[in-house]
DRENDO-1510 file (C-alpha; in Angstrom, 1 decimal, always signed):
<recs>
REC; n; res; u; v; w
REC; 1; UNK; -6.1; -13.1; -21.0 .
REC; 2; UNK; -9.4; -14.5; -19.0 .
REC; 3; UNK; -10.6; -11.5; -16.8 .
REC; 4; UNK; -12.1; -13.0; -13.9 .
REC; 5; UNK; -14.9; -11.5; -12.9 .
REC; 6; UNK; -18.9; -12.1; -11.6 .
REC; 7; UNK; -22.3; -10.7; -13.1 .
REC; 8; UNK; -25.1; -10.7; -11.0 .
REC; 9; UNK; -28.7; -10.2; -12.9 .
REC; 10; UNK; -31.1; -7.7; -10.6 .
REC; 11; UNK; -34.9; -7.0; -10.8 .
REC; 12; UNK; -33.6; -3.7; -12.1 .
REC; 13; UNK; -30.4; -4.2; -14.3 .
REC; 14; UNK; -26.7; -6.0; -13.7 .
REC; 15; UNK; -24.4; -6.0; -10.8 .
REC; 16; UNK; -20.9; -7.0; -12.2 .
REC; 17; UNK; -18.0; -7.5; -9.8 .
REC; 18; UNK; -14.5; -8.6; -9.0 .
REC; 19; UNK; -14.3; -12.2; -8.1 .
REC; 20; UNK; -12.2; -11.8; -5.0 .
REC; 21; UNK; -14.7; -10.6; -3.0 .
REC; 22; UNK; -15.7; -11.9; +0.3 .
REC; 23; UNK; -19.1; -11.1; -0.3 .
REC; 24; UNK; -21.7; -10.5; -3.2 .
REC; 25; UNK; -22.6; -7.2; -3.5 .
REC; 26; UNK; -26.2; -6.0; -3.7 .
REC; 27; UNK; -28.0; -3.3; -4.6 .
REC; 28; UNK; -27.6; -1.3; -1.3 .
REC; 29; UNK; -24.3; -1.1; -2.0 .
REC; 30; UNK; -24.9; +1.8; -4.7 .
REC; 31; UNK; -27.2; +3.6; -2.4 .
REC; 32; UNK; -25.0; +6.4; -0.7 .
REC; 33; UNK; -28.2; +6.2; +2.4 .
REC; 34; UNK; -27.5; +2.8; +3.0 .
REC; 35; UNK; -24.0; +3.8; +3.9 .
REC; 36; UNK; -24.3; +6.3; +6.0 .
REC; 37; UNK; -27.0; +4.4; +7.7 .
REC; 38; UNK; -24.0; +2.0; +8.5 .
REC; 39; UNK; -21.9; +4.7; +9.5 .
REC; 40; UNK; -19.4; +3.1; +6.5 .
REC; 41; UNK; -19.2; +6.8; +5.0 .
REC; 42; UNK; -15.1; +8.1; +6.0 .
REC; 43; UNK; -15.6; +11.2; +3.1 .
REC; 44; UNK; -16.0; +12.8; +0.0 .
REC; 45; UNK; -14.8; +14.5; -2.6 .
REC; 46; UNK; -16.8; +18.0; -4.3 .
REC; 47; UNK; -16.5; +18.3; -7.5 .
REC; 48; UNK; -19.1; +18.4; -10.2 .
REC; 49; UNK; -21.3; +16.3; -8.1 .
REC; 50; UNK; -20.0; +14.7; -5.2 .
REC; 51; UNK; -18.0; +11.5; -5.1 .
REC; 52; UNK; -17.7; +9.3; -1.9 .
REC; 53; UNK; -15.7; +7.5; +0.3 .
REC; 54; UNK; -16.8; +4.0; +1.7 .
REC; 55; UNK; -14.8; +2.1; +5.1 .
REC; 56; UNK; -16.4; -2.3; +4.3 .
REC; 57; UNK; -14.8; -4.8; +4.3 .
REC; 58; UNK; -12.0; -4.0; +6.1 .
REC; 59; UNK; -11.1; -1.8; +2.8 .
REC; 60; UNK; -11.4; +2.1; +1.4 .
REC; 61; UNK; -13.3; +2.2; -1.3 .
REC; 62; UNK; -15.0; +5.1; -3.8 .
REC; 63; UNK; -18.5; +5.3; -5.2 .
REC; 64; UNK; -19.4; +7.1; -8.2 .
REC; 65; UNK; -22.1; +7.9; -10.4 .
REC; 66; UNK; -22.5; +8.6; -14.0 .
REC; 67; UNK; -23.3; +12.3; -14.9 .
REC; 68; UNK; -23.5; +13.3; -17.9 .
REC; 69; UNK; -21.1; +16.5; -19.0 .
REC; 70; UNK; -21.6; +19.4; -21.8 .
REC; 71; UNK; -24.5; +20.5; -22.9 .
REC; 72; UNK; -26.2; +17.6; -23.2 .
REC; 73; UNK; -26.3; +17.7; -19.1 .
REC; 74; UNK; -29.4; +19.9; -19.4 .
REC; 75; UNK; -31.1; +17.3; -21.5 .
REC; 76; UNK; -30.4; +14.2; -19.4 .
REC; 77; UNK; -28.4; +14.3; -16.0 .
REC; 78; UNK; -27.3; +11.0; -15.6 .
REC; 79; UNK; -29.4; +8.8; -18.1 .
REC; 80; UNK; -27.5; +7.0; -21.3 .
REC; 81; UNK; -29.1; +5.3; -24.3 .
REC; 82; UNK; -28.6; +1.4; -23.5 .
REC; 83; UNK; -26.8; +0.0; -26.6 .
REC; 84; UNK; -25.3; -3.5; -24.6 .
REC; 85; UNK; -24.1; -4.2; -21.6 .
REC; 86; UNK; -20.6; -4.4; -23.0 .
REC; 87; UNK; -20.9; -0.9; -23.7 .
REC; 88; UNK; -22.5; +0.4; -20.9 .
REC; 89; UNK; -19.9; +3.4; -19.5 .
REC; 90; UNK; -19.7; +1.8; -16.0 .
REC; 91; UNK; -19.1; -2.0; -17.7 .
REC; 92; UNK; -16.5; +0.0; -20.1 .
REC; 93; UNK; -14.4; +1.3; -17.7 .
REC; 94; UNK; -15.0; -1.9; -14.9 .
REC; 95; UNK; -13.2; -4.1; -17.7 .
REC; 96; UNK; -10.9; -1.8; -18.9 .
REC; 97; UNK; -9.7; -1.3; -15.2 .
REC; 98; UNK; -9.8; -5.2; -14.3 .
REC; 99; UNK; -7.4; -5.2; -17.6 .
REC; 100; UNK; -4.7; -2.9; -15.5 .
REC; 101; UNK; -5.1; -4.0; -12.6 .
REC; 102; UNK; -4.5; -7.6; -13.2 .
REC; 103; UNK; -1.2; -6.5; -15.7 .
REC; 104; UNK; -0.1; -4.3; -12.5 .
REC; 105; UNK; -0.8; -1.0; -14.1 .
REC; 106; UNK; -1.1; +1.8; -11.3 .
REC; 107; UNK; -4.4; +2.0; -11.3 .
REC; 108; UNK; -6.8; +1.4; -8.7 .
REC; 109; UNK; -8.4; -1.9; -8.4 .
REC; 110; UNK; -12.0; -2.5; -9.3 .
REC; 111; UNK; -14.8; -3.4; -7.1 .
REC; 112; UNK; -18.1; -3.7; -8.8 .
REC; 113; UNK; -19.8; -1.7; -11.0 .
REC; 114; UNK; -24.1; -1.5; -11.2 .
REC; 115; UNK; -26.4; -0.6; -14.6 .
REC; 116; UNK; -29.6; +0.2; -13.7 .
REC; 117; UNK; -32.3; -0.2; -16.9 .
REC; 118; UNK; -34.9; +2.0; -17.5 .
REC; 119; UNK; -36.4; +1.2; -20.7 .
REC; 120; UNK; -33.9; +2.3; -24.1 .
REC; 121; UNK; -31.8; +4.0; -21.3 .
REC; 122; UNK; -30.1; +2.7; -18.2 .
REC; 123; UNK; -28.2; +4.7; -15.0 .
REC; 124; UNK; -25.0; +3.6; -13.0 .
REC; 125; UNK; -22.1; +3.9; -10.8 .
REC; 126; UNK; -19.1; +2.2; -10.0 .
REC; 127; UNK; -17.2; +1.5; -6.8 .
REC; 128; UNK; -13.2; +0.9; -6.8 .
REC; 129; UNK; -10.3; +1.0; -4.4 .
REC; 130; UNK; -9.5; +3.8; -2.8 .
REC; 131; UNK; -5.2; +4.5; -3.1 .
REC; 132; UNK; -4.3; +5.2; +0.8 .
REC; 133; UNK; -2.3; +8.6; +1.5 .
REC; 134; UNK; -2.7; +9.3; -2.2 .
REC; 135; UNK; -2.9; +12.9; -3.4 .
REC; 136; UNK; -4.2; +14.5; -6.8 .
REC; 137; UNK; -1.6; +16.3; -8.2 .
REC; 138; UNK; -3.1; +19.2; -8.5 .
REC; 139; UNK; -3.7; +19.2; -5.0 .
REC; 140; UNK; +0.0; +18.3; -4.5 .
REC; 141; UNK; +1.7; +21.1; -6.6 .
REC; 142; UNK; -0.8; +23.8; -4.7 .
REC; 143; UNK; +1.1; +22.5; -1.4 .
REC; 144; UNK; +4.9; +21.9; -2.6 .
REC; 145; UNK; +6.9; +21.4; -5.6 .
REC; 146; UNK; +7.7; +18.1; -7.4 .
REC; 147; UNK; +11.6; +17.4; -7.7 .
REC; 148; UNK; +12.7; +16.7; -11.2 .
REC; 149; UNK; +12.9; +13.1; -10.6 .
REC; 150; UNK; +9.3; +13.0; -9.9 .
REC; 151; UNK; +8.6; +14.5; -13.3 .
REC; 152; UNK; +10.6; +12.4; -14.4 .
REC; 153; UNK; +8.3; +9.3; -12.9 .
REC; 154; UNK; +5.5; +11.2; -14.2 .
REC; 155; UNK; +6.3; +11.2; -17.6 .
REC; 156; UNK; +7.7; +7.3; -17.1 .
REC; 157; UNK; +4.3; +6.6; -15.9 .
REC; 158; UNK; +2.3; +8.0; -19.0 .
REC; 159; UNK; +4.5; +6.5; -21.3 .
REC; 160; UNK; +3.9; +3.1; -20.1 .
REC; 161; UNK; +0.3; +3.2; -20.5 .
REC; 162; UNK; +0.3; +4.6; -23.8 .
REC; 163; UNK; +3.2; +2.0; -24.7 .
REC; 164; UNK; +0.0; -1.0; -23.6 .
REC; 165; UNK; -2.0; +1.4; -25.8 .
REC; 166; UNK; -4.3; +2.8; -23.0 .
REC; 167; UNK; -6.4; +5.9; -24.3 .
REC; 168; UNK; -7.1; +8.3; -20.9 .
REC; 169; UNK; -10.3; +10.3; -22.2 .
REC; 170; UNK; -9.4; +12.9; -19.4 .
REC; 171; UNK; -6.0; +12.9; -18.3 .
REC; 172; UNK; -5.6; +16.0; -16.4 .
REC; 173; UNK; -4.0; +17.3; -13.2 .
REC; 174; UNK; -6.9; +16.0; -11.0 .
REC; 175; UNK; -7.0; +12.7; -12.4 .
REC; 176; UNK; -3.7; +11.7; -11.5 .
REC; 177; UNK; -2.2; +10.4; -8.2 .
REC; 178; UNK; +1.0; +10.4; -6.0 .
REC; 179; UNK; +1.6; +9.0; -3.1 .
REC; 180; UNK; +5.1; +8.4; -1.0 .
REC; 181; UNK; +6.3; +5.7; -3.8 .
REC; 182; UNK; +4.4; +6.7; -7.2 .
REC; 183; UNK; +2.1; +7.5; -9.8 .
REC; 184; UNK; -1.7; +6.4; -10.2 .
REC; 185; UNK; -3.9; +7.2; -12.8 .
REC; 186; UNK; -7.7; +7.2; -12.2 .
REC; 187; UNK; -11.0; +8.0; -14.0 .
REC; 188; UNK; -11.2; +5.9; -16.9 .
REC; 189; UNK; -14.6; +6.6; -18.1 .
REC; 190; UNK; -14.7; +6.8; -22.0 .
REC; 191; UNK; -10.8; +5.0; -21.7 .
REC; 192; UNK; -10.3; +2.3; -24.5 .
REC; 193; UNK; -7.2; +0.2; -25.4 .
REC; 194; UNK; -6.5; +1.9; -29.1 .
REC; 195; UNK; -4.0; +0.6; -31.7 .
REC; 196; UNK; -0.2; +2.0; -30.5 .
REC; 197; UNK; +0.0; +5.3; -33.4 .
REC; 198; UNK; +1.5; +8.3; -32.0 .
REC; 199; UNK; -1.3; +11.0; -32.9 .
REC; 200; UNK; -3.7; +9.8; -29.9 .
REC; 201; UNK; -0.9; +9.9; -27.3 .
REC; 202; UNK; +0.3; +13.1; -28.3 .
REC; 203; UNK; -3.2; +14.4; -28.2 .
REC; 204; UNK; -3.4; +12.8; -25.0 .
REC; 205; UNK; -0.4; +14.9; -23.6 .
REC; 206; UNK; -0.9; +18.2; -24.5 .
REC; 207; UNK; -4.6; +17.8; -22.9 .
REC; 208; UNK; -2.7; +17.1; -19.7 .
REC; 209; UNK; -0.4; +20.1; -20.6 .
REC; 210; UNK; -3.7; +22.4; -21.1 .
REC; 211; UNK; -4.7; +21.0; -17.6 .
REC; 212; UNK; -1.4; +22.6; -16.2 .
REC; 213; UNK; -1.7; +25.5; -17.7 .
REC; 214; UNK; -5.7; +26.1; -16.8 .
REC; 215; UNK; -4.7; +25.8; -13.1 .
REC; 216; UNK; -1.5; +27.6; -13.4 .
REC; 217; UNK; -4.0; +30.7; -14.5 .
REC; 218; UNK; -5.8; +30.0; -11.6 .
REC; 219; UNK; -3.4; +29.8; -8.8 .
REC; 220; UNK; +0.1; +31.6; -9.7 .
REC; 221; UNK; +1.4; +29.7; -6.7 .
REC; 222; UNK; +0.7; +26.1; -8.3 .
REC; 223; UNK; +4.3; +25.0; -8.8 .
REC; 224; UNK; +4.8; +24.2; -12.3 .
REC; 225; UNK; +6.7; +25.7; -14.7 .
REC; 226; UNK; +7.5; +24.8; -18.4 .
REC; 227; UNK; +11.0; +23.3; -17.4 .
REC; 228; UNK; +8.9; +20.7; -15.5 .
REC; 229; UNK; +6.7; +20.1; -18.3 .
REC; 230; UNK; +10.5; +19.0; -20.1 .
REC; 231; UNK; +11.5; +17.3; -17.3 .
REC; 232; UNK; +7.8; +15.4; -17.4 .
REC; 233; UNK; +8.3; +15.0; -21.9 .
REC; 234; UNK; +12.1; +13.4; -20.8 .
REC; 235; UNK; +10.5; +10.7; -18.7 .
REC; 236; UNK; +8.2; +10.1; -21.4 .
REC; 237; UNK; +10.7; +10.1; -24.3 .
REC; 238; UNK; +13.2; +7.4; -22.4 .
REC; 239; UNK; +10.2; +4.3; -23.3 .
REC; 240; UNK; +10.1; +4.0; -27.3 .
REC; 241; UNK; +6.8; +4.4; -28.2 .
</recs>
């Protein structure tokens, strides 16, 4: 399958990009002051480190940067050893995304992504779409209760990217979406399209159950239960893996 796509060389590292754009992106586009200088800032998201919302183009989009996680956070905040630009993490995921998106996976569409050398090491961030109306589930179950056909969906929905093979580094309640009609999954940094055996996947699942449980610990109000989680393993089970 041809992945159509455009890479820009910079005085400071690669600018790669999806080809529909109406415009090239620059450099300014990864610079969250040159936003808000436009006034093209609409929000953000707190987590670790702040993620943030972008209004250009007539679209929504989200900016991101690499930081590092773990312990080796105290070594290096957001710097990674250049081995290729194939392998950078923001290249990594930008392809892997542009692989979904153009095979209709619910995933949001990418943007551009930017790698910034600095000698052996590089820096970078990526910007995709931003899903409209669209939730986090963990956000959702905190408000309201999922009906068993939405568990259902759920599971549907995970089964179908592990069918294609899709590896989710950190599938957890935070990385996926709902909105009125469905199911996204987002954050694919570290993701990789593995070979289909069932040991990954299954791994892959109960890290998504651990998530559950974490919050559940947290807030005795989230609405989830372990019938749900059956519900969610029966939407899963109906696609042969």
């Amino acid at each position: 399958m041809i992945i159509l796509m455009q890479l820009i060389k910079t005085d400071v590292g690669y600018i790669v990009f999806n080809d529909g754009l109406p415009e090239n992106p620059s450099k300014n586009w990864f610079n969250i002051e040159y936003w808000r200088e436009n006034k093209a800032i609409v929000g953000s998201s707190q987590g670790r480190y702040t993620t943030w919302f972008i209004h250009h183009l007539g679209e929504n989009w989200v900016l991101r940067h690499y930081y590092r996680g773990g312990l080796i956070e105290k070594i290096s905040r957001d710097r990674y050893l250049f081995c290729g630009l194939k392998r950078t993490r923001a290249m990594a995921e930008f392809n892997l995304l542009n692989i979904l998106y153009r095979e209709k996976f619910a995933v949001p569409k990418p943007i551009a992504a930017n790698i910034i050398r600095q000698g052996l090491y590089y820096r970078a961030d990526l910007i995709i779409e931003r899903i409209n109306d669209a939730e986090d589930l963990l956000a959702r179950l905190d408000r309201a209760s999922m009906t068993q056909e939405e568990w259902f969906a759920l599971g549907l929905c995970i089964a179908q990217f592990h069918q294609r093979g899709v590896y989710h580094a950190d599938l957890n309640a935070k990385n996926i979406l709902l909105d009125k009609n469905k199911f996204y999954l987002i954050d694919f940094d570290r993701g990789e399209i593995k070979k289909p055996h069932s040991s990954w996947k299954q791994a892959n699942l109960k890290r998504l159950l651990r998530s559950f449980n974490k919050e559940k610990a947290k807030s005795s109000k989230l609405a989830f239960t372990l019938n749900n989680w059956q519900q969610l393993q029966q939407g899963y089970q109906s696609i042969k893996q």
